[in-house]
N, C-alpha and C positions, 0 to 999 in steps of 0.2 A: 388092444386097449379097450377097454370098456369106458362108455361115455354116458353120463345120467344126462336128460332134458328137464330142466323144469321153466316151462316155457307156457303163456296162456299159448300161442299155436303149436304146442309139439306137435302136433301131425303132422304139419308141413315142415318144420325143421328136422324132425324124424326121419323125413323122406325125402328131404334134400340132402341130408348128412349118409344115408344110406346110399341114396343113387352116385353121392363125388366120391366116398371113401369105404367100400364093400368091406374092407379088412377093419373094419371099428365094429363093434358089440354097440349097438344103441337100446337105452334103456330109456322108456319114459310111461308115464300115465297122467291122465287130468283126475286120479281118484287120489288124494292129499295123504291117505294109510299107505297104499300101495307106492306111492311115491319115497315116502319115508322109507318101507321096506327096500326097495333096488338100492336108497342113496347109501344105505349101511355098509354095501359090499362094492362100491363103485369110487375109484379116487378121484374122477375128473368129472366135472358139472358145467354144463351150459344151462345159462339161462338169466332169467331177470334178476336183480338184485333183492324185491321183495321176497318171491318163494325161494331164494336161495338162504338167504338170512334166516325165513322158517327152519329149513332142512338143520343149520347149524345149530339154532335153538334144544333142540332134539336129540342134539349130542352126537355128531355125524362128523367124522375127521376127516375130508376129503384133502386131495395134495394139492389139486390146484383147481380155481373157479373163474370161465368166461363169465363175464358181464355179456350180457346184448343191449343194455344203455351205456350210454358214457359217462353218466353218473353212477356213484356205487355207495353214495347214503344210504341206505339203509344195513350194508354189509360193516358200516364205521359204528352202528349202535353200541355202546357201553355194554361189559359183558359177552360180547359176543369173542371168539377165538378169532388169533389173527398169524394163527401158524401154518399158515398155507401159502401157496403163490395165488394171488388175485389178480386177472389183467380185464382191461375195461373195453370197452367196443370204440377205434379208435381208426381214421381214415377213411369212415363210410358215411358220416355225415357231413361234408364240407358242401358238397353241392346243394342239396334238400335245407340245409342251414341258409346257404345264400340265396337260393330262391325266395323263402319266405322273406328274409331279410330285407331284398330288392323289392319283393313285392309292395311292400308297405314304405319301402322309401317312395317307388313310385307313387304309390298309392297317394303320399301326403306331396308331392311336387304336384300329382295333378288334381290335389284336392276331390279325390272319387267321394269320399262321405259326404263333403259338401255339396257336389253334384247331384247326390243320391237324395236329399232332403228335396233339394230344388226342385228336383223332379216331381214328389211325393206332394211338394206346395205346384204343383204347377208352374213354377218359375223358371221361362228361358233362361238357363245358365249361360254364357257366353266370353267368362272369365276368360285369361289367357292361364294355362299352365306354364308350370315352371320346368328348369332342368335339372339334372343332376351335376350337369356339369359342373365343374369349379367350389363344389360342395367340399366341407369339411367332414368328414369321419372320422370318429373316434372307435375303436374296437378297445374293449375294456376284457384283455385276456387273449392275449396271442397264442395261443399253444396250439394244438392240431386242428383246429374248427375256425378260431381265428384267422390263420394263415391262409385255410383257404378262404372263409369268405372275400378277406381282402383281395387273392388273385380276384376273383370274380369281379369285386366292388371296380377292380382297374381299368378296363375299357369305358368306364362310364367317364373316366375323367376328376376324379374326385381326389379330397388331400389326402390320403392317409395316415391318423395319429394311431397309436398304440398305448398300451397299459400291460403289463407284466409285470411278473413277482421281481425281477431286476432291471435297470436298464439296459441296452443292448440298441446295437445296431441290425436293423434286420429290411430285407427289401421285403414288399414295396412300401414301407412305411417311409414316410418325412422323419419320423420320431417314433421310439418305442421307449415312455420312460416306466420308471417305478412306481408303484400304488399310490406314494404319498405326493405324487405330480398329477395325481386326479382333479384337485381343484382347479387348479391351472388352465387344465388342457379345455374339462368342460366346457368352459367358456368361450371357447375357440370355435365348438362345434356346431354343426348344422344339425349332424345324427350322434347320437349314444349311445352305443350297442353295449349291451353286456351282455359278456360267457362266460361269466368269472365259476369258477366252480363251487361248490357249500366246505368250507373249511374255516375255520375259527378266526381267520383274517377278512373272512369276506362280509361278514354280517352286517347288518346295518351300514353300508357304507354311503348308499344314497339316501339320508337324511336333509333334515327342513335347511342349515349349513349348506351344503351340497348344492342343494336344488336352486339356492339362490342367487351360485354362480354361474347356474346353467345363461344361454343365449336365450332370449323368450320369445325366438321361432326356432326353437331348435327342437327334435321330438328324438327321444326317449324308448328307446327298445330293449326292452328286457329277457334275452332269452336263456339266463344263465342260471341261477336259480333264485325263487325267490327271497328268501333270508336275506340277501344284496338290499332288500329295498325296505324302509321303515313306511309301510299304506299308509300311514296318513299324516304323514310328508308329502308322499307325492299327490294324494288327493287334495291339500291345501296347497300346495306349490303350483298344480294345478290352476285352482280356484282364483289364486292372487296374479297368474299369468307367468310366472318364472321361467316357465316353456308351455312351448304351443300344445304338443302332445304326447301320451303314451301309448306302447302296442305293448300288454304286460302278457306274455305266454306262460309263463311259471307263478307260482302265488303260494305262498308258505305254508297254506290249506288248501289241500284239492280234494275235491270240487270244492269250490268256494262257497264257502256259507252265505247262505241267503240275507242273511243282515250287514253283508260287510260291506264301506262303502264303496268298493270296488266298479258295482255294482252297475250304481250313479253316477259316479265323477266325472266331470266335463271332461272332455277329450280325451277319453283312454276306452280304449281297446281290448278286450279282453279276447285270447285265442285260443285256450283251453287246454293250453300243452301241448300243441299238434304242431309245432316247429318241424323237428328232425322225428320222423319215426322209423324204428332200425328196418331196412332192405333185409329180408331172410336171409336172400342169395347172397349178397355181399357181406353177411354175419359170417355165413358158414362159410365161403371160402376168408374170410380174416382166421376163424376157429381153426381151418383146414391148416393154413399155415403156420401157427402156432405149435397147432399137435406136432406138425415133424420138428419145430426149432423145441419142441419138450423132450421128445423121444429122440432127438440128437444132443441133450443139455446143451442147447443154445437161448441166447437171449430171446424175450417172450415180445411182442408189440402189446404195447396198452400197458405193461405192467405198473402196479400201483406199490408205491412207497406208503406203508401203512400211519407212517407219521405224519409224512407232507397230507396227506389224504386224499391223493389222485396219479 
C-alpha cells in the first residue's frame, strides 16, 4: 500500500511509519510541487487537514484520508469532494485534553494569577485556596475527548453534568442532557468546558443570553472550537461579572488579530491553541490500525459522517 504524508513533521512521521510497518511505500516531501506530484498516484493520505484540503483542491482523488487533528474544518470547505472515506485522530487526546483542563481548574481554585500580581506588587499573599472538591462540571460534548476528560475530572470529587447531541445516560455523569438544556445546566456550574465540535449547530451558542445564566464564580473554558463563542459577549459578560473567568484556547481567527478585544478583557486567558497537540507515536500506531481494518474492509476508528460533520 502506498501511503502519501502531508504533515509539517513528515520526517518524523515518515520514519516512524517506516520503522512500525516496513511493508508500506511511504511517500512525502515539505516541497508543496512535489507533494502534489506523489498525491496523484497515491490513494491513502496522512496528514493535517489544511495541506490535505490543498492536495484536493488540485483535483487529487484519494480513497481515504487520516486526519492527525481531531478537527477536520478545513476538509468540510464548500467545493471541496467528499467521495472518499475520511477518519479523524481519535483516542489520543483524552489525557493531554485533561491535563490542560485540570491545570487551569486548579489554577483558578488556587487563584495562581492572583498570586502571581501579588507577588509582582510585593504583596504577602496569604489567602487560603480552594478545592475542587464538591465542584460542579459541566463538559459541553461528551463524545471521545469528553469522556475521558471526565474519567480523569473523577478522583477530584467533583458533579459531573454533560451536553450531547441527545440525551442519554452515560457514567460517570450525574446528567448527560441535550443542547437545548444548556441554559439550565450553566447555571449549575462551577466549570464550563467546551468540546463541541464546528458544525452548523454549534455556532454562536455562548452568547450575551447564555452568559447571563452562567454562576458569577463560575469560569469558562473553551477548548472546542471557537465559532461556539460570540467575543464580545463574553468580553462584556466579563466586564458586567456574569462569571468570574475565561481560559479561551480556540478563537475563530488565529493568531488573533492585534485589535481584537481578546486581547484586554478582564479575566480571560488566552492559550494559543496548545490544548491537545497530536503525539506522532500515538498518530501512527491509531493510522497503523486502521490501515489493516481498511485492507481487511473493516470498520475505520474516527470515521467521519460527512453530513453530521464529525
Amino acid at each position: 500500500m502506498r501511503v502519501l504524508i502531508a504533515e509539517q513533521d513528515h520526517p518524523l512521521y515518515a520514519r516512524l511509519l517506516s520503522e512500525a510497518a516496513p511493508d508500506l511505500e511511504v511517500l512525502t516531501s515539505g516541497d508543496s510541487a512535489e507533494l502534489s506530484r506523489l498525491a496523484a498516484d497515491c490513494p491513502v493520505w496522512l496528514g493535517q487537514p489544511d495541506l490535505l484540503a490543498t492536495l484536493l483542491r488540485q483535483g487529487h482523488q484519494p480513497q481515504w484520508l487520516q486526519s492527525t487533528w481531531a478537527g477536520i474544518t478545513p476538509l468540510l470547505a464548500d467545493g471541496l469532494p467528499r467521495d472518499y472515506r475520511l477518519t479523524r485522530a481519535v483516542g489520543i487526546f483524552g489525557q493531554v485534553m485533561a491535563e490542560f483542563i485540570l491545570t487551569y481548574m486548579l489554577g483558578h481554585e488556587r487563584e495562581v494569577l492572583a498570586r502571581l500580581v501579588s507577588q509582582v506588587e510585593r504583596k504577602w499573599d496569604n489567602r487560603m485556596g480552594q478545592s475542587l472538591a464538591g465542584r460542579t462540571v459541566l463538559i459541553v460534548g461528551c463524545g471521545d475527548i469528553g469522556q475521558r476528560v471526565a474519567q480523569f475530572l473523577v478522583p477530584f470529587g467533583v458533579k459531573l453534568y454533560g451536553i450531547a447531541s441527545q440525551a442519554r445516560e452515560q457514567a460517570p455523569f450525574v446528567e448527560v442532557a441535550a443542547l437545548d438544556q444548556l441554559g439550565r445546566l450553566v447555571g449549575e456550574a462551577d466549570y464550563v468546558i467546551n468540546l463541541l465540535p464546528n458544525t452548523p449547530n454549534t455556532h454562536d451558542l455562548y452568547d450575551a443570553a447564555l452568559f447571563k445564566q452562567f454562576k458569577p464564580s463560575g469560569l469558562f473554558i473553551n477548548v472546542g472550537r471557537g465559532v461556539a463563542v460570540v467575543d464580545a459577549d463574553l468580553v462584556e459578560a466579563l466586564k458586567e461579572g456574569h462569571l468570574a473567568g475565561a481560559v479561551i484556547d480556540v478563537c475563530r481567527q488565529e493568531p488573533l488579530p492585534q485589535r481584537h478585544p481578546f486581547w484586554t478583557a478582564w479575566g480571560l486567558l488566552l492559550t494559543g491553541h496548545s490544548s491537545a497537540p497530536t503525539s506522532p507515536s500515538m498518530m501512527v500506531q491509531l493510522f497503523l490500525e486502521n490501515v489493516r481494518a481498511y485492507q481487511a474492509k473493516q470498520v475505520l476508528r474516527g470515521e467521519v459522517d460527512f453530513e453530521r460533520g464529525y
